[in-house]
N, C-alpha and C positions, 0 to 999 in steps of 0.2 A: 424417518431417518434410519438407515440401516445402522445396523450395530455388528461389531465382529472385529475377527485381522482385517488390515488391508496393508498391499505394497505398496510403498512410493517411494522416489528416488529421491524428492524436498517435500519436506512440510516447512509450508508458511504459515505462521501466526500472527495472523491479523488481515483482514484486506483494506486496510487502508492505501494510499498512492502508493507508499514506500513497498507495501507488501505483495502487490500487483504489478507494479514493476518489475519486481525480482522473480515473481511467478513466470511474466513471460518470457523472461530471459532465461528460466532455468527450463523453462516446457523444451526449449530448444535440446533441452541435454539429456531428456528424459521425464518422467511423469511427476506430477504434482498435486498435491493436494494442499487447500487452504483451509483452516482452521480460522471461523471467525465466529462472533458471535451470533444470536437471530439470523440474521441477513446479512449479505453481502453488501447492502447498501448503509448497515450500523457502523459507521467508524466516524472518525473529527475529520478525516479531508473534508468531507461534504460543508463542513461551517469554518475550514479554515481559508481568512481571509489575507494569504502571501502574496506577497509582491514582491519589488526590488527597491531599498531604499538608496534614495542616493541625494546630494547635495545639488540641484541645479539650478537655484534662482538665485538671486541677491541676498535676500534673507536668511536663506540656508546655512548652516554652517557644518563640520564634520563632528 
């Protein structure tokens, strides 16, 4: 790991979805750097189990 100054235009903290997301969308506007921890692959997206809830069988209710 180098150590020292470095420029960049966003720092991201975290590479989770929400933080990769906004990385690529900032890379557009200029440079980026992500701040995570061990690995790029260490965050909760990788075990988070989202979906969409919604009401749609008979049993269902809101």
């Amino acid at each position: 790991m180098a150590r020292g100054r470095t420029h960049t235009d966003f720092l991201v903290v975290g590479s989770g979805l929400a933080g990769l997301t906004y990385a690529l969308q900032a890379a557009e506007s200029g440079s980026v750097t992500i701040l995570t921890k061990a690995g790029v692959t260490d965050s909760n997206t990788g075990w988070a189990q989202g979906g969409i809830a919604a009401a749609i069988g008979e049993a269902d209710s809101w």
